[in-house]
C-alpha positions in Angstrom: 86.8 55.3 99.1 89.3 57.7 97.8 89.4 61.3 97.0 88.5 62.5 93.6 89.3 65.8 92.3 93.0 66.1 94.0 95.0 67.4 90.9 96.8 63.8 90.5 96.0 62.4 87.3 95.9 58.9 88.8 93.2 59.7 91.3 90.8 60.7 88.7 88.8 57.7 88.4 88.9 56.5 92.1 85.1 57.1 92.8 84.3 55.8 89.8 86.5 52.4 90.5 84.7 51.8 94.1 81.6 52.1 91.9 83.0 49.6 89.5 83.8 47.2 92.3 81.0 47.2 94.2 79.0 46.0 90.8 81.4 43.6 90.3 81.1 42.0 94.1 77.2 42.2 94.0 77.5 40.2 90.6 80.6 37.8 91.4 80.2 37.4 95.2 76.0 37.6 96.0 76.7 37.0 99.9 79.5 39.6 100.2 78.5 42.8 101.7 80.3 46.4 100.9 80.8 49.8 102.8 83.0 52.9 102.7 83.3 56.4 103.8 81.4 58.8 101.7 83.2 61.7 103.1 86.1 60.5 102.0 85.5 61.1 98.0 85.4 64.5 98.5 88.0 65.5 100.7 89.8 67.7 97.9 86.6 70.6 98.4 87.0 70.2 102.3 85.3 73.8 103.5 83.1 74.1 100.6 80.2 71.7 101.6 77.7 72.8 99.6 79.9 70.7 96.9 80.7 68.0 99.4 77.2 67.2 100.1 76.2 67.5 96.4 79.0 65.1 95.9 78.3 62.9 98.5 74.7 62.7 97.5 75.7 61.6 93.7 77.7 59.4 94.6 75.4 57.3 96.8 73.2 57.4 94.2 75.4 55.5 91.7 77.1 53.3 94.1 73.8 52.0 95.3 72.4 51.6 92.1 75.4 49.1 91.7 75.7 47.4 94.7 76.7 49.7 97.5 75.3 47.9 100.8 76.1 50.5 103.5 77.6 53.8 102.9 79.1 55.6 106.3 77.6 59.0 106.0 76.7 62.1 108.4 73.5 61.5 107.7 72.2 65.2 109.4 73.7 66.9 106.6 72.8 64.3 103.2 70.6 65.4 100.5 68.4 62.7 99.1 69.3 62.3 95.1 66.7 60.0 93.8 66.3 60.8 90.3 
């Protein structure tokens, strides 16, 4: 997963494209399996981790909703965003 939020126009929509892909696997490819590294999307607020986790937390959210199988996470530090 890549960072979001870096000030290059073209990385605006990465999160949002792992999303994307992971509904498309679950739909085009039912045995396939995906992961990434949360921590990774928000790299760009490194030192601010109230944002990071709130981030991280949103984001897990959506990509499980659409297909996301295992997300690598420091899980000590994740907020649970269920609604």
């Amino acid at each position: 997963i890549f960072a979001v939020a870096t000030g290059i126009e073209e990385h605006n929509n990465y999160a949002v494209d792992f999303i994307e892909a992971c509904a498309y696997i679950r739909d085009n490819l039912p045995y396939a399996l995906t992961s990434g590294g949360v921590s990774n999307v928000s790299f760009s607020f490194r030192g601010n981790n109230p944002v990071r986790e709130a981030i991280h937390s949103v984001f897990l959210y959506y990509a499980i909703q659409n297909g996301l199988t295992m997300g690598i996470v420091n899980a000590g530090q994740l907020e649970i965003y269920d609604e």
